[in-house]
C-alpha positions as CSV (number, residue, x, y, z in Angstrom):
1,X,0.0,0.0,0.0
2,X,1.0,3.5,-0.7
3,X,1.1,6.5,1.5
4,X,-0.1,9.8,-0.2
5,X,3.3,12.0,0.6
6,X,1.7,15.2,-0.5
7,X,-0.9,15.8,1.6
8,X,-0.5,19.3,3.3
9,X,-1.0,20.0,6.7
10,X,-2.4,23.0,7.7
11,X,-1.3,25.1,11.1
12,X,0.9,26.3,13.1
13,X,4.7,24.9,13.9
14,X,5.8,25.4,17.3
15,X,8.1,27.6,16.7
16,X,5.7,30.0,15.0
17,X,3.9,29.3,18.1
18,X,6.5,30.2,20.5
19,X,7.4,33.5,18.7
20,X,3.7,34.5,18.5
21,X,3.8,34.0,22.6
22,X,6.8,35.9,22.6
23,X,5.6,39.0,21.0
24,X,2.8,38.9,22.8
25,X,4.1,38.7,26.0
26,X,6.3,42.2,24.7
27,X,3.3,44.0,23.9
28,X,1.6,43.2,26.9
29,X,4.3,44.6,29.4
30,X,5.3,47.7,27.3
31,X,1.3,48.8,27.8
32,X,1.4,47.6,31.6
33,X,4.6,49.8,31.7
34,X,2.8,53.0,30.5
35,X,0.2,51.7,32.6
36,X,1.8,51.7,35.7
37,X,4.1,55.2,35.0
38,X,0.8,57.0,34.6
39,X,-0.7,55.7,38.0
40,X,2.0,57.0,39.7
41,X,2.4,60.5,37.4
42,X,-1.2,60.9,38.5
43,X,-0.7,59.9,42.1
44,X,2.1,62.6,42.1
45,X,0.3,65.5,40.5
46,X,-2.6,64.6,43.0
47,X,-0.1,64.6,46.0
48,X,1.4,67.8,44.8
49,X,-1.9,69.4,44.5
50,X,-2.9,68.4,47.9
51,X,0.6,70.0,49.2
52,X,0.5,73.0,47.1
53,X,-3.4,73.6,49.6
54,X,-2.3,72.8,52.4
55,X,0.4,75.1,52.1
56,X,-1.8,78.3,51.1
57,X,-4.0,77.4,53.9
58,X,-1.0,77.7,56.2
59,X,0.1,80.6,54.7
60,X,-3.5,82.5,54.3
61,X,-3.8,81.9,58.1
62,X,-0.1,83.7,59.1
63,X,-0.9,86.6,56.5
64,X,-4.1,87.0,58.6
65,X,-2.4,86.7,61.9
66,X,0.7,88.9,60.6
67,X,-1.6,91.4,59.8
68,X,-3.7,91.1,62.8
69,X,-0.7,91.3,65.5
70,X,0.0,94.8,66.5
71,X,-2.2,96.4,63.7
72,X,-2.5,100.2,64.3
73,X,-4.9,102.1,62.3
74,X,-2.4,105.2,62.5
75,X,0.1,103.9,60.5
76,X,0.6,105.7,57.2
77,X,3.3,106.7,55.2
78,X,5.6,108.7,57.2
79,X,4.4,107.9,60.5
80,X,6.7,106.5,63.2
81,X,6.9,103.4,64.8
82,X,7.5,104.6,68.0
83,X,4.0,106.3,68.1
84,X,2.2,102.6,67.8
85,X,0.0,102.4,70.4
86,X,0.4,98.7,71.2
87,X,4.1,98.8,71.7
88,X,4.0,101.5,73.8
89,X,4.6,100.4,77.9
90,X,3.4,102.9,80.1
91,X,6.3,104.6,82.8
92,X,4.9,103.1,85.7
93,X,5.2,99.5,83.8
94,X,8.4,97.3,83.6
95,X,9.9,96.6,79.9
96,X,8.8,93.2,80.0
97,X,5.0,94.1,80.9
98,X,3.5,93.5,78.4
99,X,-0.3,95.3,77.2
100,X,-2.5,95.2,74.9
101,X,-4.6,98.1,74.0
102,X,-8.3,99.0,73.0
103,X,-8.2,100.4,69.3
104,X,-10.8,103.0,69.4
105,X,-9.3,103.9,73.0
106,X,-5.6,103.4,72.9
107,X,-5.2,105.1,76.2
108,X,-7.4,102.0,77.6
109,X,-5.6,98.9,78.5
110,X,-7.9,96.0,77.8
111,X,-8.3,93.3,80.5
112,X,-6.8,90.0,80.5
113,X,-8.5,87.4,78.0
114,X,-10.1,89.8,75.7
115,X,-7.1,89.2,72.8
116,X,-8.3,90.2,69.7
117,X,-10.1,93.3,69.6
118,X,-10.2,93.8,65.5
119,X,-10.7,91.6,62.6
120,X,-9.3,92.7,59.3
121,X,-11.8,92.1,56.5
122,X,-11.1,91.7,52.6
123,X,-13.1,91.9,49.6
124,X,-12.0,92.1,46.2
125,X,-9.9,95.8,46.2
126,X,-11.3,96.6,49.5
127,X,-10.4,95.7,53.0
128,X,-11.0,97.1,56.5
129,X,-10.8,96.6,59.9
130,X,-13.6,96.4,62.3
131,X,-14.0,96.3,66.0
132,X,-14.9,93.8,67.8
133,X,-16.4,95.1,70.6
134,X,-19.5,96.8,68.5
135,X,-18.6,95.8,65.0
136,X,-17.6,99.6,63.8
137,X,-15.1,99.9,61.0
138,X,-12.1,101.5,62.6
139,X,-10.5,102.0,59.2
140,X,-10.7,101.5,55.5
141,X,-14.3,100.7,53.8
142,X,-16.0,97.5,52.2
143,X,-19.3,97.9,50.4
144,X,-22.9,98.2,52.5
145,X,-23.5,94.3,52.0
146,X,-20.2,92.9,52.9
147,X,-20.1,95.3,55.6
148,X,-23.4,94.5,57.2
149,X,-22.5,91.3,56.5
150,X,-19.2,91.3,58.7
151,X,-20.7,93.0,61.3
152,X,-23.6,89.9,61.4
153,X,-21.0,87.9,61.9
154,X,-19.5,89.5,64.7
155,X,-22.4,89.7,66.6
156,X,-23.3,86.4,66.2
157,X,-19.9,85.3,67.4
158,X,-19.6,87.6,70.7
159,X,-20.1,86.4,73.9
């Protein structure tokens, strides 16, 4: 009997096989590797943002505390230092006595406890700084509704 010899077989060899895998297998980690440097790209942009808030936060609160601490609303261009009634100590005091002073009465020396006696308000171009005691502006101007707004506040935050 006699066996057919030219019968073709139809597939794949193993080596195609193999080299198919391997390519494969290439493709596959070149995308998981953009894959995984984008994660971490976006993991940094997101920690960065996070940082860059956290530090205006930090700063927005010492600019209003710089600004607050030994405000006087007779300091203009030219005026002297020395004049400032919060850093003044009366003669009968020691040098390290240390007062703090009623704004609208800088003669008066407030009593102990009563720390902030202003808040210094900004909107847009305008700022001022209001009393806490009654909620007056003791200098500068805002407009009528962020005023009256200010002052609500203040009232509803005295005790």
């Amino acid at each position: 009997m006699r066996v057919n010899q030219n019968i073709k077989h139809n597939g794949f060899t193993l080596i195609e096989l193999m080299i198919a895998i391997m390519l494969g297998l290439i493709v596959i980690g070149g995308a998981l590797s953009i894959y995984i440097s984008t994660i971490r790209s976006s993991s940094d942009v997101v920690k960065s943002a996070r940082l860059n808030y956290d530090l205006d936060s930090a700063m927005q609160l010492m600019v209003n505390d710089i600004r607050r601490a030994g405000y006087w609303g007779g300091a203009v261009s030219g005026s002297d230092a020395a004049n400032n009634s919060f850093t003044q100590v009366p003669a009968a005091a020691t040098a390290t006595d240390i007062q703090i002073r009623n704004v609208a009465a800088p003669t008066t020396v407030v009593s102990e406890g009563d720390c902030i006696l202003y808040l210094h308000a900004e909107y847009q171009d305008d700022e001022a700084v209001f009393s806490i005691l009654d909620g007056e502006i003791i200098s500068g101007s805002l407009p009528r509704k962020q005023r009256r707004l200010v002052q609500a506040w203040i009232e509803l935050y005295q005790e």
